[in-house]
C-alpha positions as CSV (number, residue, x, y, z in Angstrom):
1,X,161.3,156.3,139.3
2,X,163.8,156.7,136.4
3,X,163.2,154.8,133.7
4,X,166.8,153.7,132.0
5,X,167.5,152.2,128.4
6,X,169.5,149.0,127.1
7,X,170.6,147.3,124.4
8,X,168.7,144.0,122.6
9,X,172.0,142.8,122.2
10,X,173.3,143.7,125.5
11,X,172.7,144.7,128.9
12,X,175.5,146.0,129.6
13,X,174.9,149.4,128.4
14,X,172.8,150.8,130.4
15,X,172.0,154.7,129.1
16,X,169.3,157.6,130.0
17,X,166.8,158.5,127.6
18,X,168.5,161.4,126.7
19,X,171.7,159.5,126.1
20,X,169.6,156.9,124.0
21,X,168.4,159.4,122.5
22,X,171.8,161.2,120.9
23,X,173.1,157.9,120.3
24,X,170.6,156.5,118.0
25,X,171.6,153.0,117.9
26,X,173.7,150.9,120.5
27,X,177.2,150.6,119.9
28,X,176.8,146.8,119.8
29,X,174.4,147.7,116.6
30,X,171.1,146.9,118.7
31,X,168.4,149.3,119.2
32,X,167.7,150.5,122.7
33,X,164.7,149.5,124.4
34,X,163.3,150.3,127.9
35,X,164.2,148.5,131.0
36,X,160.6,147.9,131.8
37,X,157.3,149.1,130.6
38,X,156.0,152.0,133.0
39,X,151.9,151.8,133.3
40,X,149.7,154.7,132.5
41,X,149.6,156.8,135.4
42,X,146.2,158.2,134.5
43,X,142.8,156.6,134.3
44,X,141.3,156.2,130.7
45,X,138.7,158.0,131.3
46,X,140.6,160.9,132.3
47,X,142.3,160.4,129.2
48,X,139.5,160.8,127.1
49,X,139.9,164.6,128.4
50,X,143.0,165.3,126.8
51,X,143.8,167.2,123.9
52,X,147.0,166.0,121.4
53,X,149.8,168.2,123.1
54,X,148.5,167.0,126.7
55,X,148.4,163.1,125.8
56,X,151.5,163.5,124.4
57,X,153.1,165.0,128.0
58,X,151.1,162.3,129.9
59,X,152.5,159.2,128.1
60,X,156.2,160.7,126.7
61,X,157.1,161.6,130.6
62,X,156.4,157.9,131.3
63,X,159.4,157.0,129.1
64,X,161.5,159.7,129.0
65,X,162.2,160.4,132.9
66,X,165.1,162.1,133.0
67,X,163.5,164.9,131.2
68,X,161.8,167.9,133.4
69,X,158.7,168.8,132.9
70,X,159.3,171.9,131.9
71,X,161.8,170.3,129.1
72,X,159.6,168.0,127.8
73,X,156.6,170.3,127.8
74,X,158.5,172.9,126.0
75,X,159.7,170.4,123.6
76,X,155.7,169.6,123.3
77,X,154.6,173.0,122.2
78,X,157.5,173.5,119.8
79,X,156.4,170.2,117.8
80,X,152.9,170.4,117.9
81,X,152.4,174.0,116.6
82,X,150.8,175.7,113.2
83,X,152.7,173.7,111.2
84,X,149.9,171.4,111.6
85,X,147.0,172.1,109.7
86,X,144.3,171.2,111.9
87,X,144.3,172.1,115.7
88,X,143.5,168.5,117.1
89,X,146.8,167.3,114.9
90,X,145.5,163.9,114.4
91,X,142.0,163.9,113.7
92,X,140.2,160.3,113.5
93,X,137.5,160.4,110.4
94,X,134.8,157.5,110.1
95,X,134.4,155.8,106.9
96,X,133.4,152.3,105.5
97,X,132.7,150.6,109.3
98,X,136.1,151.8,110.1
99,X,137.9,154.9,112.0
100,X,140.8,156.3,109.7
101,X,143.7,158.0,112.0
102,X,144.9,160.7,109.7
103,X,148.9,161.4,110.8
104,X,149.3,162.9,108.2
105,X,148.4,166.9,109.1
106,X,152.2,168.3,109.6
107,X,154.3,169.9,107.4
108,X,155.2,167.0,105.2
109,X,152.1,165.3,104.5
110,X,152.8,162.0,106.2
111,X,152.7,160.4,109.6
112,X,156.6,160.3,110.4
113,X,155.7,164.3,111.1
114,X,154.4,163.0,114.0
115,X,157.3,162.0,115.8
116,X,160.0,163.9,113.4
117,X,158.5,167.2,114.1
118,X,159.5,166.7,118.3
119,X,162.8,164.9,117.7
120,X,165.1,167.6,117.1
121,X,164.0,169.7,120.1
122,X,164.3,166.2,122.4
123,X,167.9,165.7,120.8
124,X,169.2,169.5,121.5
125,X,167.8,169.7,124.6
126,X,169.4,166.1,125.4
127,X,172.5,167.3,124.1
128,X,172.2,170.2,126.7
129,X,171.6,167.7,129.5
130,X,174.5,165.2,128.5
131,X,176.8,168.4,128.0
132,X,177.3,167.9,124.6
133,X,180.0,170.1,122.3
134,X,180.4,168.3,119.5
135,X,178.0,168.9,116.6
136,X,175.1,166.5,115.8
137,X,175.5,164.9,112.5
138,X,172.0,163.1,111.4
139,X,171.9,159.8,109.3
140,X,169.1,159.0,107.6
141,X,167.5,156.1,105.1
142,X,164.5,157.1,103.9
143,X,161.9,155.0,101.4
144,X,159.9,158.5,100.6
145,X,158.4,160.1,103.9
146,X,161.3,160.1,106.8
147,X,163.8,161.9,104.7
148,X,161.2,165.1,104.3
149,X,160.1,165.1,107.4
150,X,164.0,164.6,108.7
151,X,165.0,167.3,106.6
152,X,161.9,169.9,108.1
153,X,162.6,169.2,111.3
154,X,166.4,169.6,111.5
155,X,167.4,172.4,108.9
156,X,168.9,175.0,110.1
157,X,168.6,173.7,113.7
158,X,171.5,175.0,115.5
159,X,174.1,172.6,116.6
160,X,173.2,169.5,113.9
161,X,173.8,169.1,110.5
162,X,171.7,166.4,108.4
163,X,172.3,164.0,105.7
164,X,169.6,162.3,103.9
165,X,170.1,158.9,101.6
166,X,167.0,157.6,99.8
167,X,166.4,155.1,96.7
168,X,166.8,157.5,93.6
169,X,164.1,154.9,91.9
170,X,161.9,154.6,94.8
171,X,159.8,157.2,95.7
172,X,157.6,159.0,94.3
173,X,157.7,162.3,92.2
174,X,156.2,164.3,95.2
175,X,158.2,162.6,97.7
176,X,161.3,163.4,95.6
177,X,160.6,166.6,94.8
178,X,159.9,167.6,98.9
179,X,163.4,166.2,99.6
180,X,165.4,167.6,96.6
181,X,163.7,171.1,97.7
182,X,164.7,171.3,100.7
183,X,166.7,174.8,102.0
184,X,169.0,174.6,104.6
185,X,172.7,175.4,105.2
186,X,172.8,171.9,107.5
187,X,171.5,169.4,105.2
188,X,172.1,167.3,102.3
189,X,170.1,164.7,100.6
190,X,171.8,162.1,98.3
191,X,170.2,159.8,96.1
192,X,171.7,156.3,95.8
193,X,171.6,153.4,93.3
194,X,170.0,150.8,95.1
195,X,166.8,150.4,96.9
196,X,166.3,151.2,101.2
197,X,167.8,148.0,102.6
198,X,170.9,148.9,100.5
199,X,170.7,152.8,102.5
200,X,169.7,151.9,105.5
201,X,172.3,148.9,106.1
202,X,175.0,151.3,104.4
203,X,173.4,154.1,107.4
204,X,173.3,151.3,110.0
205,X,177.3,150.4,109.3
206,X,178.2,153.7,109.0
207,X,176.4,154.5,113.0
208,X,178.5,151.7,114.3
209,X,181.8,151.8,112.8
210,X,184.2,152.8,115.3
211,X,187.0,154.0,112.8
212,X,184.7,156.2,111.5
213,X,183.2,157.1,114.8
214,X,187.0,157.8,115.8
215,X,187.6,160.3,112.8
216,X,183.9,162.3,113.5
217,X,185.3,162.4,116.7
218,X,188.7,164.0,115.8
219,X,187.2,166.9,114.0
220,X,184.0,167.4,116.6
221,X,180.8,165.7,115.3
222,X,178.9,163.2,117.0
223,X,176.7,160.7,114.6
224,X,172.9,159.8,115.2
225,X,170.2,158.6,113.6
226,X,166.2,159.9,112.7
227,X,165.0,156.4,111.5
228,X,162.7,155.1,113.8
229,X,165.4,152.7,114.8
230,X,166.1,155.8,117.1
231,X,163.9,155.7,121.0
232,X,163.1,159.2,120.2
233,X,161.1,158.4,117.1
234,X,159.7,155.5,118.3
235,X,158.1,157.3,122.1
236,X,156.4,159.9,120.2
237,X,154.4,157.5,117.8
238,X,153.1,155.8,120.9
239,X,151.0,159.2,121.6
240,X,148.7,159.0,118.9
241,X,147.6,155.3,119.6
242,X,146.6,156.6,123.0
243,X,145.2,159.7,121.7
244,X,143.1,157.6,119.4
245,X,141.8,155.8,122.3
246,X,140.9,158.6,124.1
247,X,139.1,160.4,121.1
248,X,137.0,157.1,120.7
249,X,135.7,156.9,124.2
250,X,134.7,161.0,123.9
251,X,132.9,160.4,120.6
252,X,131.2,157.5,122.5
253,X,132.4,155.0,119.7
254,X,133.7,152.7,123.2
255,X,133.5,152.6,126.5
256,X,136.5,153.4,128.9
257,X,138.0,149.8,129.1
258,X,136.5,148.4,126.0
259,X,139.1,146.7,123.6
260,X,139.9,148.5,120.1
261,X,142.0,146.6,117.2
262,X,144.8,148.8,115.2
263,X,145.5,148.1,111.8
264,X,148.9,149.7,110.6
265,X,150.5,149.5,106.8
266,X,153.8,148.3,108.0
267,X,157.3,148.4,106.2
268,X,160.0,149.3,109.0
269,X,157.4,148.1,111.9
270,X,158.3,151.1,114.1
271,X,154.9,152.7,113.8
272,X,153.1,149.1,114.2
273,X,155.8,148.5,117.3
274,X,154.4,151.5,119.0
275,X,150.9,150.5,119.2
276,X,152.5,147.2,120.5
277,X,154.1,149.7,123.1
278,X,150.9,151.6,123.6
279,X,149.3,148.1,124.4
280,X,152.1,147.3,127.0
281,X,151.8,150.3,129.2
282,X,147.8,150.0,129.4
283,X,145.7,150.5,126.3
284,X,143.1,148.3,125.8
285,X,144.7,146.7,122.5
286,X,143.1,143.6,121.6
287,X,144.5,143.1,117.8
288,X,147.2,144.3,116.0
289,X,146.9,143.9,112.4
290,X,149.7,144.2,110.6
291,X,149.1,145.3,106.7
292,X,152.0,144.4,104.3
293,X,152.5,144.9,100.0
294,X,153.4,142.6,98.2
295,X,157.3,142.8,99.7
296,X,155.3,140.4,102.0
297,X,158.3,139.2,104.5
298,X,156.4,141.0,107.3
299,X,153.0,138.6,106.3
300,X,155.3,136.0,105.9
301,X,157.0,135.8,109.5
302,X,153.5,136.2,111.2
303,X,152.8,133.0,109.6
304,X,155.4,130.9,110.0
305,X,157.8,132.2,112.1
306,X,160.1,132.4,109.3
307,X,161.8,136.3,108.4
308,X,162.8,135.7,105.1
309,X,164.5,138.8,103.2
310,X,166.0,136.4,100.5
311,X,163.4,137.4,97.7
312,X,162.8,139.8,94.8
313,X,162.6,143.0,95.8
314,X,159.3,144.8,94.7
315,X,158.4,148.8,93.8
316,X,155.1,148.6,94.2
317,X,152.4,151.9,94.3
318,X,153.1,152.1,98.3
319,X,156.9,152.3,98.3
320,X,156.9,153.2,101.7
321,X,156.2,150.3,103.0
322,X,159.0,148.5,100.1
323,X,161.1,147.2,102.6
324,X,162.7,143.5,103.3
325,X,164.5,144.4,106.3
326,X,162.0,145.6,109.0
327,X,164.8,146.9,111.9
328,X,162.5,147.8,114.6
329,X,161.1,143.9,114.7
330,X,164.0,143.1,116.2
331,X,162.9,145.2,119.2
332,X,159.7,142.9,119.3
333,X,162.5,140.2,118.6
334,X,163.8,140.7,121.8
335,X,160.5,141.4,124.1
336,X,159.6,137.5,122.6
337,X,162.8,136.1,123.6
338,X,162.1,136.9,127.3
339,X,164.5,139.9,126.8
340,X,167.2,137.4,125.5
341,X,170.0,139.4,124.1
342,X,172.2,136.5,123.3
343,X,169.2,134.7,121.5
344,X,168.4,138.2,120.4
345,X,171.8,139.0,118.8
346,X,171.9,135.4,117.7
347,X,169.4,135.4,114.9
348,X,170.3,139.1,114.3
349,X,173.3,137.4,112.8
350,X,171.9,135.1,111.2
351,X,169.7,137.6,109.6
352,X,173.2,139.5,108.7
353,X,174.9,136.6,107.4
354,X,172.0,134.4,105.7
355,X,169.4,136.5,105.6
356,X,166.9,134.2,107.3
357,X,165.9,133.7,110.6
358,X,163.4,131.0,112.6
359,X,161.6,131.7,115.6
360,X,160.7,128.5,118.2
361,X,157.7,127.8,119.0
362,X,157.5,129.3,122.4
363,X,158.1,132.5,120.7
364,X,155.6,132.7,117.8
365,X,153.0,131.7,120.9
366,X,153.8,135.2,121.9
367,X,152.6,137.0,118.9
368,X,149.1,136.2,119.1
369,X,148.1,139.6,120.0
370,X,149.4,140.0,116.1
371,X,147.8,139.4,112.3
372,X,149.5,139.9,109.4
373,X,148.4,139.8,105.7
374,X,149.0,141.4,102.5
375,X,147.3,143.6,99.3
376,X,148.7,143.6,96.0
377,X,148.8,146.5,93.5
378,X,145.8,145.6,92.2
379,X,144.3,145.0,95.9
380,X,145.1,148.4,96.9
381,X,143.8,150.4,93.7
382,X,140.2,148.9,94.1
383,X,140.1,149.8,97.7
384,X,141.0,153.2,96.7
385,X,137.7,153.1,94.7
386,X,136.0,150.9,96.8
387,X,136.3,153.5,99.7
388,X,135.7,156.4,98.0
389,X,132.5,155.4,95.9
390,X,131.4,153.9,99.4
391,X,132.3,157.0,101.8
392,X,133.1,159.7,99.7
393,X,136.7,159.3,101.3
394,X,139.8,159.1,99.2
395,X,142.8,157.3,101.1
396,X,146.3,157.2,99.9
397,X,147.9,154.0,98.6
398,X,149.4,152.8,101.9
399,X,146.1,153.5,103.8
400,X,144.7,151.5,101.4
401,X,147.4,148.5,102.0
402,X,145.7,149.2,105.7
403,X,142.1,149.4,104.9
404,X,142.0,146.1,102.1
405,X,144.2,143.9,104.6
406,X,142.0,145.0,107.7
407,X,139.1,143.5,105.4
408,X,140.6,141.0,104.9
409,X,140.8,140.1,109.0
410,X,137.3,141.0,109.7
411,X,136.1,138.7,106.5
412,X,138.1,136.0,108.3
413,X,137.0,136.3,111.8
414,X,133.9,137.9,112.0
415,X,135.7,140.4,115.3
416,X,133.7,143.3,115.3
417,X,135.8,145.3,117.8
418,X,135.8,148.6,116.9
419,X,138.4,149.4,114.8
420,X,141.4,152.0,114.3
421,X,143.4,152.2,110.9
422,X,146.6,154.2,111.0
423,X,146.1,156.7,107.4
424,X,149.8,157.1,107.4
425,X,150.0,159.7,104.5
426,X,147.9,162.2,102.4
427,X,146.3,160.9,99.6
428,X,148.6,164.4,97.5
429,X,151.9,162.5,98.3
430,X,150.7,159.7,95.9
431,X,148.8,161.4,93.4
432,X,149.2,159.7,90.0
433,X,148.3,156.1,91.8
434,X,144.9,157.6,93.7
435,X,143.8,159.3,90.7
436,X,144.5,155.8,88.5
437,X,142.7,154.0,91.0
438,X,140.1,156.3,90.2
439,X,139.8,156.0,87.2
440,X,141.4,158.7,85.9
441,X,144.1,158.5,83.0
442,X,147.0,160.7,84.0
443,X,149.5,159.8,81.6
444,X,148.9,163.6,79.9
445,X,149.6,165.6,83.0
446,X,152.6,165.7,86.0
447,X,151.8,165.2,89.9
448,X,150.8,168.9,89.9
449,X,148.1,168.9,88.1
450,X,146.9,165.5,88.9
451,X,146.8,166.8,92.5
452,X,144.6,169.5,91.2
453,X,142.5,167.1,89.4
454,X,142.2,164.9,92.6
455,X,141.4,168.6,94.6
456,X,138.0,168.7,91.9
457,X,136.7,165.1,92.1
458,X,137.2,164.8,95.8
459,X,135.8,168.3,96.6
460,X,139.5,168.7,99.0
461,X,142.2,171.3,99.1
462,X,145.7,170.5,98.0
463,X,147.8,170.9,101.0
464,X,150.1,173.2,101.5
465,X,153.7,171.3,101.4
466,X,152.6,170.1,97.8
467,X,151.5,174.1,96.6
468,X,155.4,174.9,97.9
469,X,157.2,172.6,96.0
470,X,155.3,173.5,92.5
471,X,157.7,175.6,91.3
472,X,160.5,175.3,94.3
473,X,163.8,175.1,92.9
474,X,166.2,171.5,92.6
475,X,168.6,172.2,95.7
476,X,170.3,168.6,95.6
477,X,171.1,166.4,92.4
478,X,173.5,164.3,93.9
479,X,173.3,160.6,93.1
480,X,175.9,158.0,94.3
481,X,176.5,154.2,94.3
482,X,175.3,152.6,97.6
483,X,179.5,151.9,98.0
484,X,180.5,155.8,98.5
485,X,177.8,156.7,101.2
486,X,180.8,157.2,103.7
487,X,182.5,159.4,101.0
488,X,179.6,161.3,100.3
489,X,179.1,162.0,103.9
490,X,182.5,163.0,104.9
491,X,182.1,165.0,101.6
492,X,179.4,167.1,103.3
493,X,181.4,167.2,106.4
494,X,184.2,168.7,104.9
495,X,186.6,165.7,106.0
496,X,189.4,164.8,103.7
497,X,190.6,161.4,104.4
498,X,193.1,161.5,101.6
């Protein structure tokens, strides 16, 4: 049965996956989102057989139909290939009463290689199967991980062009550096002067503007988007929650059946919205924690319905996750509305126009399968320790937003179902804050040699992305106000509007 794709704010528009897929976001500015769950199709015990690329055939054909096998297969063993370092490509490591999913084994040292290393072969072979001529022109907000991995996945990809905006004061030194490396005659990366919300509401306008859309048009480009506000980021993060699963009942941590709680360190909520997902089409799921900084909205709406982005906006040691405008929640928006899209694009706008939004009642029932807390700074840098002095296992700052807050849950509950937390980036991306954490005063030395420092005490190898951009060479330098993203991007699309 084909699975097809709507709008939250409408179901009118009725797409493919495919189609979903090249558009990025709805024209109506809502994200598409599937018409029903489809149930796993296999038992979970014969899913404990699987290896990565054969989980991630078993659950991506449930949601992406239209696709042949042989498409989607192909698509498969292009992503998943030696530019991961380990041949299981998400390995799950036990430490400190805990199992630590490290996504963060592909080419860019964080977990948005994942689903960023399959999205360009899904869009060119959906823009094959949608008979598509014009050239694919990729819009993307990053706060420090998506842009990299954007940028691998796409340059030089025939038939797409990229363009990259991220915070020019908040990332970190690694992060920028693996961005502002990056070869490619298709790509660009811009800094701007302003945080993420300001680049991805700027990328957001820019996707539905139908002037704009109109002019790309005229001179044969076609926007889309590689946030995760896009279906064909979102489908491939669902993999490794069932690939988890599986991995747990072959270790014989759990029994097929047996309920497992997911803790995720959440900023954008895509990756803590697929686990939801994962839960939906038949994963035992009991809990999902969700682990925010101290840009707590996230926290904040768990607890009292409330989403809130009308506050001081934070840089904290896991800017990742420093984000006050979490666009995939409005996907779980709309499953908690009873698939609503007038309620749905209701507080949407209210969101857009005040900031603020309440949910009733009947809907914050509905989020019980849901906690949410928080970890300061201060929170995170002793857990660093903490772990590592424990288990001999050094975790990277948003990891440890993951590990302190699911603490925090099992201190307040006393659940002992076994546990999953999603170690969303290598400990090397975030060097000067683990080794500070530590204990180590790095104020005499630069990332580099931190990260050789950290290689020493933790008795691991520096990983390859972060030995290639030692010496690599400043490609981009271009820094704009968050007002001339539109100029800057027709800039790199050779458009002259004057």
């Amino acid at each position: 049965m084909q699975l097809f794709y709507t709008s939250t704010r409408s179901s009118e528009d009725r797409v493919t996956s495919a189609q979903a897929i090249l558009a990025g976001l709805a024209p109506d500015g809502g994200l598409y989102v599937p018409e029903q769950f489809p149930k796993l199709d296999v038992s979970l015990e014969e899913l404990s057989g699987f290896d990565y690329r054969e989980t991630a055939w078993r659950i991506m054909k449930l949601f992406l139909t239209d696709f042949t096998e042989e498409e989607l297969r192909g698509c498969i063993r292009s992503a998943y290939d030696e530019k991961f370092d380990t041949q299981q490509i998400v390995p799950l490591h036990k430490a400190d009463g805990a199992w630590y999913l490290e996504l963060y084994h592909g080419a860019t040292i964080a977990f948005k290689d994942m689903a960023l290393s399959i999205l360009p072969y899904l869009m060119t072979t959906a823009a094959k199967k949608c008979g598509l001529t014009k050239e694919i022109v990729i819009l993307t907000a990053t706060s420090g991980d998506t842009g990299k991995a954007a940028l691998a996945g796409f340059a030089d990809v025939p038939g797409t062009r990229i363009a990259v905006f991220y915070p020019k004061h908040g990332v970190s030194p690694i992060q920028e550096k693996q961005m502002v490396t990056q070869a490619g005659k298709n790509v660009t990366v811009i800094g701007i002067e302003g945080n993420f919300d300001d680049a991805q509401s700027n990328v957001k306008k820019m996707l539905t503007d139908p002037q704009l859309r109109s002019l790309l048009d005229a001179h044969g480009f076609q926007f889309s988007s590689a946030n995760s506000i896009n279906i064909g980021r979102l489908v491939p993060q669902i993999v490794y929650y069932a690939y988890a699963y599986g991995r747990l009942c072959r270790e014989g941590a759990i029994s097929p059946g047996e309920e497992i709680n997911i803790t995720v360190p959440t900023g954008n909520f895509g990756n803590i919205l697929a686990a939801f997902y994962a839960k939906q089409i038949g994963i035992p799921v009991r809990k999902l924690i969700c682990a925010s900084n101290e840009n707590k909205v996230l926290y904040d709406f768990f607890k009292t319905g409330i989403y809130d982005r009308n506050r001081e906006f934070i840089l904290t040691s896991s800017p990742s996750m420093d984000i006050l405008i979490s666009s995939n929640l409005e996907r779980l928006i709309y499953q908690i509305t009873g698939r609503d899209t007038k309620k749905c694009t209701e507080l949407m706008r209210q969101l857009s126009k005040d900031g603020v939004y309440r949910i009733d009642p009947e809907m914050k029932e509905q989020l019980s399968c849901f906690y949410g807390n928080f970890a300061s700074m201060e929170e995170t840098a002793k857990q660093i320790r903490r772990v590592f002095e424990a288990a001999g296992y050094v975790i990277d700052t948003h990891t440890a937003v993951g590990s302190c807050v699911y603490g925090k849950y099992a201190d307040e509950t006393g659940d002992q179902t076994p546990a999953v937390i999603a170690s969303t980036a290598s400990p090397y991306k975030f060097t000067r804050s683990v080794m500070e954490a530590l204990g180590e005063d790095g104020s005499d030395a630069d990332d580099f040699v931190l990260a050789d420092r950290l290689s020493a005490l933790s008795g691991t190898r520096v990983p390859q992305a972060v030995e290639n951009i030692r010496t690599a060479p400043v490609l981009h330098d271009t820094v704009v106000k968050k007002e001339k993203m539109q100029e800057a991007v027709l800039s790199f699309l050779g458009i002259n509007i004057f």
